[in-house]
C-alpha positions as CSV (number, residue, x, y, z in Angstrom):
1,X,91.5,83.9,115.6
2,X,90.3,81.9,112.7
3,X,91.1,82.6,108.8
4,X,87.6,83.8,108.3
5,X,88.4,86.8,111.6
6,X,91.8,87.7,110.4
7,X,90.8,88.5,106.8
8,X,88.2,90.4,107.9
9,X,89.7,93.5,108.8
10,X,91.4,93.7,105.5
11,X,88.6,93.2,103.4
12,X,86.3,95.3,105.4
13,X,88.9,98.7,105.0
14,X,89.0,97.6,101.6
15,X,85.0,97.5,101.0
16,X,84.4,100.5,103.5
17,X,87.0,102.1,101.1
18,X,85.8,101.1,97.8
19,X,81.9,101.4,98.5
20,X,82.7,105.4,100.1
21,X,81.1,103.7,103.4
22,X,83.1,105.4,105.4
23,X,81.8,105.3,109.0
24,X,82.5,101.5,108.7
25,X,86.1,102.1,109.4
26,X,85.0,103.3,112.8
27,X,84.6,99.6,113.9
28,X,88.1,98.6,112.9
29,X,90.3,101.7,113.0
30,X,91.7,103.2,116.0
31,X,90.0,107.3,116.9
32,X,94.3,108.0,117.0
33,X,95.5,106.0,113.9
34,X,99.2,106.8,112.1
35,X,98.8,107.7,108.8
36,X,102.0,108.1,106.5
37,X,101.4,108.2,103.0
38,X,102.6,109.8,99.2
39,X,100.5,112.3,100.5
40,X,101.3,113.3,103.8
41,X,103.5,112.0,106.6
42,X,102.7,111.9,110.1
43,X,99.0,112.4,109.8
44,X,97.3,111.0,112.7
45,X,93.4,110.5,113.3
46,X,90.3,108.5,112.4
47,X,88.4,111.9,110.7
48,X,91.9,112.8,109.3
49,X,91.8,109.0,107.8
50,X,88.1,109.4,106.5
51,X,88.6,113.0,104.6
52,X,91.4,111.9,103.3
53,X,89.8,108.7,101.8
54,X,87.1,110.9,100.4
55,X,89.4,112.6,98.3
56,X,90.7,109.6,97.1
57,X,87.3,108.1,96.1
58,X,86.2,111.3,94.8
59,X,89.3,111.0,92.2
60,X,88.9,106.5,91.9
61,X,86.3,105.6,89.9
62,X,87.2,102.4,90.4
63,X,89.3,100.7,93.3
64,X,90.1,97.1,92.2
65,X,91.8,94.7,95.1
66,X,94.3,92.8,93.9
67,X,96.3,91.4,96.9
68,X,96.0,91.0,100.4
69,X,97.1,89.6,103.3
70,X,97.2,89.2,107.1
71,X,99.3,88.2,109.5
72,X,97.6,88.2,113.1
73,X,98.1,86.3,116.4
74,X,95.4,85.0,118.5
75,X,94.8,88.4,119.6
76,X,94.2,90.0,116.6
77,X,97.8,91.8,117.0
78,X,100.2,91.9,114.2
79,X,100.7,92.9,110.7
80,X,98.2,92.7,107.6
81,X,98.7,94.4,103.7
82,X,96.5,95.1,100.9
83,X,97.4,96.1,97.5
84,X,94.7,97.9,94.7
85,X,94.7,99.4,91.5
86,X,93.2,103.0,91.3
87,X,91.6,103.9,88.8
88,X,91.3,107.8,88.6
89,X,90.0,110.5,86.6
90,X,90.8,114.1,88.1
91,X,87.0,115.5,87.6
92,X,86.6,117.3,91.1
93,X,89.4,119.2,93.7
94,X,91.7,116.7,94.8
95,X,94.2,117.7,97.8
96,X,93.5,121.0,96.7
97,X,94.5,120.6,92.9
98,X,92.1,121.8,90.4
99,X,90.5,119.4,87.9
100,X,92.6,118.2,85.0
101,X,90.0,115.9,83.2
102,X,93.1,113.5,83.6
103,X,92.9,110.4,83.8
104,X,95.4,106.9,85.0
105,X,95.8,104.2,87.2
106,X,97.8,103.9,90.1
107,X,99.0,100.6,92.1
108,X,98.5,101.3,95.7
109,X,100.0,99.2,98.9
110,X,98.5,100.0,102.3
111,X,100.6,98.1,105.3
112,X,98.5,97.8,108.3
113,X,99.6,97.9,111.9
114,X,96.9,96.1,114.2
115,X,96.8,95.7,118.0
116,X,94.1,93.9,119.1
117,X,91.8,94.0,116.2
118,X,91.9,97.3,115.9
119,X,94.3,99.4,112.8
120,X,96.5,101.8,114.7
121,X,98.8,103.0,111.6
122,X,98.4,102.5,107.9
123,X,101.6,103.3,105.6
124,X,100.4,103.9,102.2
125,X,102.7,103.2,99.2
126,X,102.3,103.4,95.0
127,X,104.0,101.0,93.2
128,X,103.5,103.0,90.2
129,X,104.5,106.5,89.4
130,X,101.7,107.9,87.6
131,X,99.6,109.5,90.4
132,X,102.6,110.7,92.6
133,X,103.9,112.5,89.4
134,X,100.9,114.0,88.7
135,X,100.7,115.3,91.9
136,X,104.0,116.5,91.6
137,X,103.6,118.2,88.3
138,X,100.8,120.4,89.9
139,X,103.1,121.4,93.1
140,X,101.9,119.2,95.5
141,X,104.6,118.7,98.3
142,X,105.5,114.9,98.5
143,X,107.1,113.8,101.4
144,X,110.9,113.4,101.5
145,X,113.7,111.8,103.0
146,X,111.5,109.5,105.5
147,X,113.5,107.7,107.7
148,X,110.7,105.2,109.6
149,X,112.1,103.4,112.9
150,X,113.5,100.0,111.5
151,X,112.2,96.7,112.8
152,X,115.9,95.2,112.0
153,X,117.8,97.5,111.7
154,X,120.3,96.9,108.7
155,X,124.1,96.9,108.4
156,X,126.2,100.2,107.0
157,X,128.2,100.2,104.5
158,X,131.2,101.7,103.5
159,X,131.5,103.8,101.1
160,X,132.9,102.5,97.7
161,X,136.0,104.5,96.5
162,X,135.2,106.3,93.0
C-alpha cells in the first residue's frame, strides 16, 4: 500500500467521527468489530460502534486530531493509532447521565487493529482524567482490572520484602 492508502483509514474514522458522518465507518470497520474502551469492555459490533460514537459527539463539541499513525503491510494488515482532544460540554444524556452543563477536555487514544483494510478492534484510552472522573462522580461503572492477552508477554517479578 502506498502512504497516501495507509493513512487513509485513520483519517477517514477520524473525519467520519468528527463530522457525526457515521455511516462512513461502514466502508472501513468490520459489521463484528472489538470495542474496549473507559466506557465499556468487550463491546462488539459496527451499530454498537456507531451509537456509541453518537453519544460521544453529542457531548464533543469539538474533536481536535492531534496524532496519528499507521503501521500497515502490503495488505493493509497491521496496527494504526490516533490521538484527539475532546472537547465536551455535558448539554444532553450522555451514557445515560443527565446533563451537568459541565464542561472539559479530554485527551483520547484509539489503537486500531486492521486485517485487510478493514478495523476489526479499537481500544480506546484517555490520557487525561477529567472525563473518566466525571463519569465516575455520577456512578458510571468503569471497567476494572482488564487483563488484555499480551503480544510479549512480560517477565514476573518477585515480590520486594517490606
Amino acid at each position: 500500500m502506498t502512504e497516501a492508502q495507509t493513512t487513509t483509514i485513520t483519517r477517514e474514522f477520524y473525519e467520519a467521527f468528527q463530522r457525526t458522518e457515521f455511516d462512513r465507518l461502514d466502508a472501513i470497520v468490520a459489521e463484528d468489530v472489538l470495542i474496549n474502551s473507559p466506557a465499556g469492555y468487550g463491546m462488539a459490533g459496527l451499530q454498537v460502534l456507531k451509537d456509541w460514537a453518537v453519544q460521544f459527539t453529542d457531548l464533543g463539541h469539538r474533536i481536535n486530531l492531534v496524532d496519528e499513525h499507521v503501521a500497515l503491510d502490503d495488505t493493509g494488515t497491521g496496527r494504526a493509532f490516533i490521538t484527539f482532544c475532546l472537547h465536551w460540554k455535558h448539554t444532553k444524556p450522555f451514557l445515560g447521565m443527565e446533563p451537568t452543563g459541565r464542561e472539559g477536555t479530554s485527551v483520547e487514544s484509539i489503537l486500531f487493529t486492521i486485517e485487510n483494510g478493514t478495523i476489526v478492534r479499537l481500544d480506546v484510552a484517555s490520557n487525561t482524567a477529567d472525563l473518566v472522573l466525571y463519569e465516575w462522580e455520577r456512578g458510571w461503572n468503569l471497567p476494572h482490572n482488564i487483563r488484555p492477552e499480551p503480544i510479549v508477554e512480560g517477565v514476573e517479578r518477585a515480590e520486594v520484602p517490606a
